[in-house]
C-alpha positions in Angstrom: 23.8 -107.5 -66.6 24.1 -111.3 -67.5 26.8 -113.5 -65.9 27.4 -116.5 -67.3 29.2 -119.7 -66.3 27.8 -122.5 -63.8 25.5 -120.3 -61.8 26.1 -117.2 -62.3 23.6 -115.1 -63.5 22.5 -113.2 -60.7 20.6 -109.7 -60.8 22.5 -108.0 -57.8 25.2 -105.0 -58.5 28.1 -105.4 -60.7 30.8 -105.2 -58.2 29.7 -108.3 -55.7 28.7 -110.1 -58.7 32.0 -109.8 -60.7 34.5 -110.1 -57.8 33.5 -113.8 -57.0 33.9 -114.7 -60.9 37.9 -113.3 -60.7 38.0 -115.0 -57.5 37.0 -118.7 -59.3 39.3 -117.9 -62.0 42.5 -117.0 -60.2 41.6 -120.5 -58.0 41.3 -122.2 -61.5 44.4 -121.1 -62.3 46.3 -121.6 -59.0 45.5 -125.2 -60.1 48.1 -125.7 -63.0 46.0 -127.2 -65.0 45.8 -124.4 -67.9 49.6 -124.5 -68.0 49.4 -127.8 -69.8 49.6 -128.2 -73.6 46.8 -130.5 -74.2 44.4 -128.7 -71.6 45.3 -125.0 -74.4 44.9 -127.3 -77.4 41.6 -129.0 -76.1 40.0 -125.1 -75.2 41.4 -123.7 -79.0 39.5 -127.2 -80.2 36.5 -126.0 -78.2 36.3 -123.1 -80.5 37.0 -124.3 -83.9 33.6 -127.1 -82.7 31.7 -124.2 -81.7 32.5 -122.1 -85.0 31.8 -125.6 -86.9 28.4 -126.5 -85.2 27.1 -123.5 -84.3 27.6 -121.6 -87.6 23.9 -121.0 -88.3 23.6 -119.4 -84.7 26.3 -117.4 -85.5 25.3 -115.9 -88.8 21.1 -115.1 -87.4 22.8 -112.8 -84.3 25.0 -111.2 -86.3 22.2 -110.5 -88.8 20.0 -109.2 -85.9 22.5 -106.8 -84.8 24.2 -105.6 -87.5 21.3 -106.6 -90.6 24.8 -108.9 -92.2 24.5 -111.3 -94.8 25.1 -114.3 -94.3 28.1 -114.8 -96.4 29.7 -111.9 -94.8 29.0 -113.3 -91.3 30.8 -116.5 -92.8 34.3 -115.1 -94.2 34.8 -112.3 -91.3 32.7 -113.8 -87.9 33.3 -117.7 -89.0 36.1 -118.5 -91.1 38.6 -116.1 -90.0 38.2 -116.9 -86.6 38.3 -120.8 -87.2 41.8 -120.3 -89.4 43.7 -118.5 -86.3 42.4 -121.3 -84.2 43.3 -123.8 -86.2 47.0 -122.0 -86.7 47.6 -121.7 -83.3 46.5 -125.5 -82.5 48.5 -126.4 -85.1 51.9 -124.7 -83.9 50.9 -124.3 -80.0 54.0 -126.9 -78.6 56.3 -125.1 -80.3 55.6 -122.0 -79.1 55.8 -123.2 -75.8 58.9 -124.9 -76.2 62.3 -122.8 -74.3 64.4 -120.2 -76.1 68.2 -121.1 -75.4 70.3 -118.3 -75.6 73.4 -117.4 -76.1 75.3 -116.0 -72.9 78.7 -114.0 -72.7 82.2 -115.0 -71.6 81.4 -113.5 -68.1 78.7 -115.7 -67.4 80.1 -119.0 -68.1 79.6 -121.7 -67.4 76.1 -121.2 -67.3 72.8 -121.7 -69.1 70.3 -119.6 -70.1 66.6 -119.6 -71.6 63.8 -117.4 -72.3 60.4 -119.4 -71.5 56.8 -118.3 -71.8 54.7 -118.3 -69.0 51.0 -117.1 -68.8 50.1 -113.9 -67.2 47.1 -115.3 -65.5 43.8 -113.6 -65.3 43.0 -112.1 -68.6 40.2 -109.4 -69.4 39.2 -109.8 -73.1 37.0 -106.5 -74.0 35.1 -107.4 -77.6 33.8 -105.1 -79.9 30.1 -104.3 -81.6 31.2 -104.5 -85.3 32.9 -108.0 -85.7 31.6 -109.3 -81.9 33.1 -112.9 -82.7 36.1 -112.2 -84.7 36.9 -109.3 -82.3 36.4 -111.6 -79.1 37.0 -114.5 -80.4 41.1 -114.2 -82.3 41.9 -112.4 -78.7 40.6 -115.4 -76.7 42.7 -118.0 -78.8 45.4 -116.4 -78.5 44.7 -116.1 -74.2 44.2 -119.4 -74.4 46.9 -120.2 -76.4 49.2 -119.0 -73.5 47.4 -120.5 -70.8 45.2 -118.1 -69.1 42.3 -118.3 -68.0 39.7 -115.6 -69.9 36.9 -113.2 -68.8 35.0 -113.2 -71.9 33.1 -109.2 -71.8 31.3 -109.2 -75.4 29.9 -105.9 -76.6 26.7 -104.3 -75.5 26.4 -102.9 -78.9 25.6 -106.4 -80.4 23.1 -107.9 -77.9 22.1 -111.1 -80.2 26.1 -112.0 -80.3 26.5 -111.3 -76.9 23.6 -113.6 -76.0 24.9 -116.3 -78.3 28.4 -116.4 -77.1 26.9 -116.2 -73.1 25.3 -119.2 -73.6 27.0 -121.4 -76.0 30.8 -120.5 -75.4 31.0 -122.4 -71.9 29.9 -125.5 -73.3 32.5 -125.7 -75.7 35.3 -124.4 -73.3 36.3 -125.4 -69.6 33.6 -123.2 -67.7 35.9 -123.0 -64.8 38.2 -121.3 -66.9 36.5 -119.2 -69.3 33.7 -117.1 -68.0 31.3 -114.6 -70.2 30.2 -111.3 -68.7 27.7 -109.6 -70.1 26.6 -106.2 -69.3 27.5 -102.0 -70.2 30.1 -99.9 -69.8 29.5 -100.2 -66.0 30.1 -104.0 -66.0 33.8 -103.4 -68.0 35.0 -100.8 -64.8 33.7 -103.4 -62.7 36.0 -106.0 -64.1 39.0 -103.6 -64.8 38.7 -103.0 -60.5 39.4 -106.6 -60.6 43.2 -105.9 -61.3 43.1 -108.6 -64.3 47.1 -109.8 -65.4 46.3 -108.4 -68.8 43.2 -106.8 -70.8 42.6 -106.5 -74.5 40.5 -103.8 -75.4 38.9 -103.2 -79.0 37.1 -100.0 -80.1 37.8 -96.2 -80.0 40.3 -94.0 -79.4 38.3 -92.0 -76.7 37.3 -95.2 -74.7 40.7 -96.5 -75.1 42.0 -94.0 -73.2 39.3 -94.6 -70.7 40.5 -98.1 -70.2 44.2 -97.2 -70.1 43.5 -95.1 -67.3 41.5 -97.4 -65.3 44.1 -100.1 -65.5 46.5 -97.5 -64.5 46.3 -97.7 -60.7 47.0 -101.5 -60.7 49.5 -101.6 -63.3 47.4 -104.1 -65.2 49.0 -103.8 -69.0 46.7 -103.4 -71.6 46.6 -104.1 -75.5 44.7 -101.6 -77.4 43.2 -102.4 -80.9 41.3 -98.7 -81.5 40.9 -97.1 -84.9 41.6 -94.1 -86.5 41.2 -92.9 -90.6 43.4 -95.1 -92.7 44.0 -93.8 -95.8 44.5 -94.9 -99.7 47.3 -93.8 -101.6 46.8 -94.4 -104.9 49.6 -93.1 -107.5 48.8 -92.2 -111.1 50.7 -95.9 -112.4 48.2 -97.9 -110.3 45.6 -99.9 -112.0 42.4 -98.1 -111.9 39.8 -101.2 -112.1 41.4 -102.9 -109.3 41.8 -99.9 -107.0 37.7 -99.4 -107.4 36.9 -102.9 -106.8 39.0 -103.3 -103.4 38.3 -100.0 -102.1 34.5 -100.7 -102.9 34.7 -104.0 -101.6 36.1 -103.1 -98.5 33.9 -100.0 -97.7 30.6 -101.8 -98.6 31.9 -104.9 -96.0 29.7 -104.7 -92.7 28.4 -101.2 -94.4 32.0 -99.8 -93.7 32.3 -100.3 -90.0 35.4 -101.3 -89.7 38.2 -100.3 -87.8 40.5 -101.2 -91.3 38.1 -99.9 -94.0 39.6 -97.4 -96.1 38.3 -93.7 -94.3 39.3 -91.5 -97.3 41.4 -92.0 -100.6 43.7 -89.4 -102.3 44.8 -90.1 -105.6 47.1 -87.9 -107.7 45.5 -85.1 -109.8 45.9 -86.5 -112.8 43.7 -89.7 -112.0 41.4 -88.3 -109.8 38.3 -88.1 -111.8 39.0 -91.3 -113.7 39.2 -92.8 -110.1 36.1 -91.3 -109.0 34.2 -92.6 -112.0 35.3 -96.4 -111.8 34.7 -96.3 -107.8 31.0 -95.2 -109.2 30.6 -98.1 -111.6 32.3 -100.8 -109.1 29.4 -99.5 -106.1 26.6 -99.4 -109.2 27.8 -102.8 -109.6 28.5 -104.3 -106.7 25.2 -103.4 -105.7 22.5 -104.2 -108.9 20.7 -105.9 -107.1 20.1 -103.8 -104.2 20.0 -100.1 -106.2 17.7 -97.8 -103.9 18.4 -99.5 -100.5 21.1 -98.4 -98.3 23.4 -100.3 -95.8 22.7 -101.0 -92.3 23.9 -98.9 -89.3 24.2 -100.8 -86.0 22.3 -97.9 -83.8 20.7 -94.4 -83.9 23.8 -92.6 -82.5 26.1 -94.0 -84.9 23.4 -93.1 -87.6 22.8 -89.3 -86.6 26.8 -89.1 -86.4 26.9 -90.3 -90.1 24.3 -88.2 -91.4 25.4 -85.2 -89.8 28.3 -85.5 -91.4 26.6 -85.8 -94.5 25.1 -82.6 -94.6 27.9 -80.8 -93.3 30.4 -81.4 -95.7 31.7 -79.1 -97.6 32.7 -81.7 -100.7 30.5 -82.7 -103.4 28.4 -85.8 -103.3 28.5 -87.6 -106.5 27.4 -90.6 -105.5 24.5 -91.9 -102.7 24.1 -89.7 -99.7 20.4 -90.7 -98.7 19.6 -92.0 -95.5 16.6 -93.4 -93.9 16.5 -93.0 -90.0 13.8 -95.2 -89.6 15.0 -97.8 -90.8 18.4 -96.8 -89.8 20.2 -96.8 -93.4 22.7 -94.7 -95.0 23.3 -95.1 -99.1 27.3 -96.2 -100.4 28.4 -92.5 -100.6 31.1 -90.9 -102.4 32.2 -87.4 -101.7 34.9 -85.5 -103.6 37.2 -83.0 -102.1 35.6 -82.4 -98.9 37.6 -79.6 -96.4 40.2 -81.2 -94.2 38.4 -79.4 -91.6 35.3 -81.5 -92.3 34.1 -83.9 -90.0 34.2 -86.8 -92.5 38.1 -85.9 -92.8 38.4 -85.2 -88.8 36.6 -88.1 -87.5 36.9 -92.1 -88.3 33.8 -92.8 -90.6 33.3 -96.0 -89.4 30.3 -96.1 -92.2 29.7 -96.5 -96.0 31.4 -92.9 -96.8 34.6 -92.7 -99.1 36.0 -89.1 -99.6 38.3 -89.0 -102.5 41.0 -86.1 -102.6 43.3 -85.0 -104.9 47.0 -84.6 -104.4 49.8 -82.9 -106.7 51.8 -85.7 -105.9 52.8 -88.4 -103.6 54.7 -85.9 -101.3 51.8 -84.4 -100.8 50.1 -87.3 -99.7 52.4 -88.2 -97.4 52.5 -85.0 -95.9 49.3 -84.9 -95.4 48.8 -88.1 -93.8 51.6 -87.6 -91.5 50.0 -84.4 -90.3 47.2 -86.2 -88.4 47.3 -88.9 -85.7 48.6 -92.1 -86.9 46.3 -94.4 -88.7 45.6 -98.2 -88.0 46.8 -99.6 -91.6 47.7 -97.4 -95.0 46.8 -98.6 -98.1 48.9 -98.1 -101.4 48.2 -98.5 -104.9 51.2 -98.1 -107.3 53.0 -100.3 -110.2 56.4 -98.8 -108.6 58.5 -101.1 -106.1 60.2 -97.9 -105.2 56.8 -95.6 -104.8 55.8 -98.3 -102.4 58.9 -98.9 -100.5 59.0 -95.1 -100.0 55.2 -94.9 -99.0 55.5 -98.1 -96.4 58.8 -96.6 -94.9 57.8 -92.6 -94.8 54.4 -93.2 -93.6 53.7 -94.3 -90.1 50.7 -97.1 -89.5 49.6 -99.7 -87.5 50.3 -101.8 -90.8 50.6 -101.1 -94.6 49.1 -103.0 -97.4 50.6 -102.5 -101.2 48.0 -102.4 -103.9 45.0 -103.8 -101.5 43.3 -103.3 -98.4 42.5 -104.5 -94.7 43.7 -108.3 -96.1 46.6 -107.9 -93.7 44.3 -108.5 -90.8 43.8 -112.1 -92.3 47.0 -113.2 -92.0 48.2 -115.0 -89.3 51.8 -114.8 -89.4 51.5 -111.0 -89.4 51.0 -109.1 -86.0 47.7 -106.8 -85.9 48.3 -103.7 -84.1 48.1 -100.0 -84.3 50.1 -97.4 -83.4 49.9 -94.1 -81.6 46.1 -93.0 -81.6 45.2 -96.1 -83.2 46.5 -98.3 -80.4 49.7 -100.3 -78.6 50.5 -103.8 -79.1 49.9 -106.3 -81.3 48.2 -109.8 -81.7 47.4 -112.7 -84.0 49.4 -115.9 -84.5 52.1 -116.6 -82.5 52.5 -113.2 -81.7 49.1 -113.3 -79.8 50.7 -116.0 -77.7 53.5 -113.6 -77.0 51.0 -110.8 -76.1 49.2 -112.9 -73.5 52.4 -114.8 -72.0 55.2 -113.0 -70.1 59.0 -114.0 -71.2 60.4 -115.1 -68.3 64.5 -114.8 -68.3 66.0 -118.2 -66.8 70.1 -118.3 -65.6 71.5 -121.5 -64.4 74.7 -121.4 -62.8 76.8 -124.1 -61.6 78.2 -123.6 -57.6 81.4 -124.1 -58.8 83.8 -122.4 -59.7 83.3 -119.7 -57.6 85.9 -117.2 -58.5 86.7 -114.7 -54.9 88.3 -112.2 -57.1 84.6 -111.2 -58.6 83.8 -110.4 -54.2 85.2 -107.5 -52.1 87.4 -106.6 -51.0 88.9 -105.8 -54.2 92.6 -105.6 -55.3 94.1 -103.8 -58.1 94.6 -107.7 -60.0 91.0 -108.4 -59.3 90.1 -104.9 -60.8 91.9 -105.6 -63.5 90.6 -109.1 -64.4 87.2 -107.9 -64.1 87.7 -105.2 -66.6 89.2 -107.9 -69.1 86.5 -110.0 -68.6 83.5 -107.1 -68.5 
């Protein structure tokens, strides 16, 4: 276990090493100075620098953990993170500004607000397949309502989680922002802690895990999990698109990705022409790499892929090699695999694409609606009203119409799942919301003080009351 910030990086147990970390933080705090406006914009600052100077850094860890190019490492670890800094810089004041509100006849005079006040410590859990992105948005948005942020990066990518040890504090208020790094050990540690708030990011099973160690202190958490999100695509949608952004997306960080399209089920009557031009886009896509696979970040995650491989019932028509020593699995495409398969049970999380057929777009969303609900649905069709009737019958975290996963690169849109893929919701100004509590403020004059609202009470008063009630 690393701890970093000052001096921290001591080699003694996780519980006396964390508790005087939390301790620092809530004194930090106490101070006032994080409640400021200039002191969040200065910190979100901090970030967009160390995205801008220390993008090289960036791309070689993330290319040591997860074997990524570096123009992936760019558009998903770099520049997405750099544009929800730079939006929440931009609009920070006037999120913090007071709501007025509007207050009924029995409360006048009086005013009333809603403000925004931070929550205080907050516990920011990232995650092993986008380890900047996924610890990085959640941060700016922490800081963005003025807490001050343990920073746990993932295990799983040990280069990242090295990087952002050491460089992070010198481009935020070390005081305030403190990077522990260490296992799953190290994140119960921290949870004992009772932090205001925790953002978690990962699976279902270990979201549940967190829930229930927050549950004894109350400590609310947001949970950004996974789940299989499906494709919809109706016989009017255009085939050549729907290959190329269900390719793109599944070959992106060699499908691990909480968003990536997990299986696709087109309408009968398109199902082989889809299968075909999802083919030629991977053949494509990849000329210059034919016989290679893609990268899988560890052995477990590996053996969990190929087994699924050779247990499927469908019929591989595309890829399916793997190489364990070298820890890659091919761009696969299976057809009509058994819903009791384990590539239709599990979340992929890998560079597999089942492709179903469906008599018809009931069907479809029958059969999505029959399993736990996913993080985003995607839906390809020409037809307003197909799509209108897919987004409102269908229930996701979010829903894209004819692409996929580019919801998560919006700003103004909240990220969040639902159900087994998660509660709450982030990004933009509703991160700021996520991490800040909305305080209720009534402001009421001493006078008049009208005795017939106080006991004892008379049949008038009564009846005034009810008038005005």
């Amino acid at each position: 276990m690393t701890l970093t910030n000052q001096s921290h990086s001591k080699g003694s147990s996780a519980e006396s090493d964390v508790a005087p970390i939390v301790a620092q933080l809530r004194e930090a705090y106490a101070g006032g100075r994080t409640r400021k406006a200039d002191w969040r914009k200065g910190q979100i600052g901090g970030i967009e620098r160390f995205l801008d100077e220390r993008e090289q850094e960036i791309a070689a860890a993330l290319a040591e953990d997860l074997g990524r190019s570096e123009m992936e490492a760019w558009l998903a670890d770099v520049a997405l993170v750099k544009a929800e800094a730079t939006y929440a810089r931009k609009r920070l004041r006037w999120w913090m500004r007071r709501r007025p509100q509007p207050l009924p006849l029995n409360q006048l005079p009086a005013v009333g607000w809603v403000q925004y006040e931070p929550r205080g410590v907050v516990l920011v859990i990232g995650a092993w397949n986008y380890p900047v992105y996924l610890t990085l948005v959640p941060l700016v948005a922490a800081l963005a309502a003025g807490n001050v942020v343990i920073v746990k990066p993932s295990e799983g990518a040990p280069a990242t989680s090295a990087l952002l040890a050491h460089w992070l504090p010198r481009y935020v208020d070390p005081e305030a922002v403190v990077v522990v790094e260490g296992d799953a050990q190290v994140t119960q540690e921290l949870l004992s802690q009772g932090p205001d708030k925790v953002l978690f990011t990962g699976g279902t099973e270990i979201g549940r895990k967190i829930l229930a160690r927050a549950a004894p202190d109350l400590t609310p958490v947001l949970l950004e999990l996974g789940g299989k999100s499906p494709v919809v695509v109706a016989a009017d949608a255009e085939m050549d698109v729907v290959a190329r952004r269900v390719a793109w997306a599944k070959l992106f960080n060699s499908g691990q990705t909480c968003l990536a399209p997990d299986y696709v089920l087109a309408e009968r009557s398109i199902h082989e022409q889809l299968v075909r031009r999802i083919i030629d886009t991977l053949t494509q896509f990849r000329a210059d790499q034919q016989g290679q696979g893609l990268q899988i970040v560890n052995e477990r995650q590996f053996d969990r892929l190929a087994a699924s491989l050779a247990d499927t019932s469908g019929r591989i028509v595309f890829g399916g090699g793997s190489n364990r020593d070298a820890l890659t699995i091919e761009p696969t495409v299976i057809t009509d695999p058994d819903p009791d398969d384990a590539v239709m049970q599990e979340e992929i999380f890998g560079p597999i694409l089942p492709v179903l057929a469906v008599d018809s777009i009931d069907e479809a969303i029958t059969f999505v609606n029959a399993r736990p609900k996913p993080l985003a649905a995607y839906y390809f069709t020409s037809s307003r009203t197909v799509a209108t009737k897919l987004v409102n019958a269908i229930s996701s975290g979010g829903a894209v119409v004819n692409h996929v996963t580019v919801h998560a690169m919006v700003p103004q849109l909240p990220f969040g799942g639902v159900g087994d893929s998660g509660m709450g919701a982030y990004h933009g100004k509703w991160g700021f919301e996520a991490f800040s509590h909305r305080k209720s403020v009534l402001v009421k004059p001493f006078k008049p003080d009208l005795k017939f609202v106080y006991p004892p009470y008379s049949a008038r008063s009564v009846k005034i009351m009810r008038r005005v009630f």
